[in-house]
Legacy VTK file of the C-alpha trace (Angstrom):
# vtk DataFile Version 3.0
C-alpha trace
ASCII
DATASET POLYDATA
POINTS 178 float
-64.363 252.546 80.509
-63.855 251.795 84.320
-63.219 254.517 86.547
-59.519 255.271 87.705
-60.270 254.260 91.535
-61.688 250.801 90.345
-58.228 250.178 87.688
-56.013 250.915 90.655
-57.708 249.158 93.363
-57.269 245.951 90.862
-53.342 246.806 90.385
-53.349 247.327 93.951
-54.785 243.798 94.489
-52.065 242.132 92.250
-48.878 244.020 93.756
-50.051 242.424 97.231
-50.676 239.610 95.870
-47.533 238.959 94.382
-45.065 242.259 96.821
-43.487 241.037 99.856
-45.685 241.340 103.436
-43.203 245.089 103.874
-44.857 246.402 100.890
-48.101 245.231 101.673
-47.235 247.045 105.103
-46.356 250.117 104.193
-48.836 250.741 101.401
-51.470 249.500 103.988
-50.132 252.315 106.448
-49.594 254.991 104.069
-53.493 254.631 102.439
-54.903 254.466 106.632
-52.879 257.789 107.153
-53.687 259.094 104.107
-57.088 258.563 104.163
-57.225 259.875 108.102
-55.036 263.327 106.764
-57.822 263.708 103.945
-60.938 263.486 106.385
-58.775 266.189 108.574
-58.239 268.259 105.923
-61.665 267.989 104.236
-60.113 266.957 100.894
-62.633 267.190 98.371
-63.586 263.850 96.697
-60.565 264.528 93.413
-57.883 265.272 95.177
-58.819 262.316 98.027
-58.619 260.341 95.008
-55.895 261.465 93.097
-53.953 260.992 97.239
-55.099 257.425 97.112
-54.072 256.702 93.361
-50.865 258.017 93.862
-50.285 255.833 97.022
-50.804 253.002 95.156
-49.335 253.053 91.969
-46.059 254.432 93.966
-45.572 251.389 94.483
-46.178 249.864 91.098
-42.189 249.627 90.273
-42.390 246.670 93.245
-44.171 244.044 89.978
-40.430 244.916 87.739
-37.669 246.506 89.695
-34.885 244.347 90.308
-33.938 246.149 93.675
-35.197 248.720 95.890
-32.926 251.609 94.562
-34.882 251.062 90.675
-39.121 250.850 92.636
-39.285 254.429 91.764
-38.012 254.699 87.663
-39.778 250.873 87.449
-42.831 252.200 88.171
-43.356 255.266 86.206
-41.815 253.861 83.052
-44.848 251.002 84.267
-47.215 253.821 84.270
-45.865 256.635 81.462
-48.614 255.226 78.616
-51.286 256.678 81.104
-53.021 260.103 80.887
-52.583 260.439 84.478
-48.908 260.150 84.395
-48.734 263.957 83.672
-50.317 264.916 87.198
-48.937 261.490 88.811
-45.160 261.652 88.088
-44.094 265.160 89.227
-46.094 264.572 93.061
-43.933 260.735 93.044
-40.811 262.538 92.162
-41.486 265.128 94.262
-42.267 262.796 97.473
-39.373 260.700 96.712
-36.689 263.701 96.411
-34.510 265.010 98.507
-34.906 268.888 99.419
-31.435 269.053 98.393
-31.798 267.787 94.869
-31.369 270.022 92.102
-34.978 269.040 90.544
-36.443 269.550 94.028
-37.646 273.135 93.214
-38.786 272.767 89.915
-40.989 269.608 90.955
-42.484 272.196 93.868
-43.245 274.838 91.066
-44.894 272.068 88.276
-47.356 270.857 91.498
-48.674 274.147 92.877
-49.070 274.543 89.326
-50.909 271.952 88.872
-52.895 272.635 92.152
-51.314 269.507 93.724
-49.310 270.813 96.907
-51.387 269.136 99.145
-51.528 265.744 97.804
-47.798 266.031 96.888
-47.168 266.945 101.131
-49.354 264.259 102.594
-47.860 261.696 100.029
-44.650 262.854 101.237
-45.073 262.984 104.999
-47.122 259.592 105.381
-44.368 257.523 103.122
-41.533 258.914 104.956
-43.963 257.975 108.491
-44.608 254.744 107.095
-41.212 253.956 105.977
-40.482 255.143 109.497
-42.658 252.548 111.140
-41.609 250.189 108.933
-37.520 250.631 109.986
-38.802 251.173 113.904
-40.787 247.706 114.371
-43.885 249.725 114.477
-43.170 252.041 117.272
-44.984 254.261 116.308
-44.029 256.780 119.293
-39.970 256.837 117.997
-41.421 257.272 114.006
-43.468 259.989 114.810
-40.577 261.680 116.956
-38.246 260.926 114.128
-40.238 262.242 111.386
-40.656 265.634 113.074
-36.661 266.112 113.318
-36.606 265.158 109.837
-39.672 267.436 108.539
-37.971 270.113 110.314
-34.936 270.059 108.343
-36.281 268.591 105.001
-38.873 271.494 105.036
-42.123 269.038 105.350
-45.094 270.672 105.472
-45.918 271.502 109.322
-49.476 271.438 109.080
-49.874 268.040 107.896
-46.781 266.790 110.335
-49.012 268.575 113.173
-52.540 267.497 112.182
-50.702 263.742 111.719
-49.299 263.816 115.140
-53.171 265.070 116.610
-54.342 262.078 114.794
-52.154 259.741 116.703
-52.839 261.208 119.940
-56.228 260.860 119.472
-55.892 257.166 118.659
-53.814 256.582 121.389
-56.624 258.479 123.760
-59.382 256.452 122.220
-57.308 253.390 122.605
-57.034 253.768 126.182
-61.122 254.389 126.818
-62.042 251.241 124.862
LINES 1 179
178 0 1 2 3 4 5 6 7 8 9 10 11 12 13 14 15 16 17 18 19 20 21 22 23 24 25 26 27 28 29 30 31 32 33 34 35 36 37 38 39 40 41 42 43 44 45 46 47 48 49 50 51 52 53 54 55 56 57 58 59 60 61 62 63 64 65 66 67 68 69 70 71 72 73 74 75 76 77 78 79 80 81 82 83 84 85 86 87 88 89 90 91 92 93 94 95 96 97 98 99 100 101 102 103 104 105 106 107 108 109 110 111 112 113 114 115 116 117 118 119 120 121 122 123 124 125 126 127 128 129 130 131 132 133 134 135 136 137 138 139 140 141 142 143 144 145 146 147 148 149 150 151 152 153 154 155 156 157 158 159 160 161 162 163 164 165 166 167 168 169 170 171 172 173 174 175 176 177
């Protein structure tokens, strides 16, 4: 059987093959992030790849939904013959809810169940950023800015909002010495 990573990087392959350049975008942005958060964090090797599937196959409803509003209940009924649906679905729901939703606390009590709070808070603070970027013509300055007013009242988690924002002033430092 192939391993998970190699399965997804495949799907991954065929949704920007045949997703439109914003996907491609924002999935490209939200695995760079990601992958940047993980290294800061010291993520061990499972939950950097569980961070990474779930990125991905987020975005799996983009091969079947007819509109934007269905990408989310596309993809998992894409993905709910899958063993990993069962950690997979309530970290997507969770990053794509509002804290006001009725479900919203529930979803919080089945991850840290699960032992998947900080996969299910970098998921959700690098789609919002990337969605961000994606709405700001990649200022990246205004995204940031916005995403920390929104955290702030949405109740992101402020250690991944701070450690992002250290990340991006370090590339913009390193930016400026090259």
């Amino acid at each position: 059987m192939e391993p998970r990573k190699g399965v997804v990087s495949v799907l991954n392959k065929i949704m920007c093959t045949i997703g439109d350049k914003r996907v491609n975008s924002l999935v490209g942005n939200e695995l760079l992030y990601a992958k940047k958060l993980a290294d800061n964090l010291s993520l061990n090797e499972e939950s950097e790849d569980r961070l990474m599937t779930a990125i991905i196959l987020q975005h799996a409803g983009t091969i079947m939904a007819a509109d934007e509003a269905d990408l989310l209940a596309a993809g998992l009924n894409l993905l709910e013959d899958l063993r990993l649906i069962e950690w997979l679905k309530p970290i997507l729901l969770y990053s794509a809810n509002n804290t006001a939703n009725t479900d919203y606390e529930e979803l919080k009590a089945k991850i840290k169940l699960k032992g998947l709070e900080i996969e299910a808070d970098i998921l959700t603070v690098v789609n919002r950023f990337s969605w961000l970027l994606s709405e700001k013509d990649d200022n990246i300055n205004l995204a940031l800015s916005l995403l920390k007013r929104e955290g702030a009242t949405k109740g992101y988690n402020s250690d991944i909002l701070k450690r992002l924002e250290q990340i991006i002033n370090d590339e913009k430092i390193l930016s400026t010495i090259k």
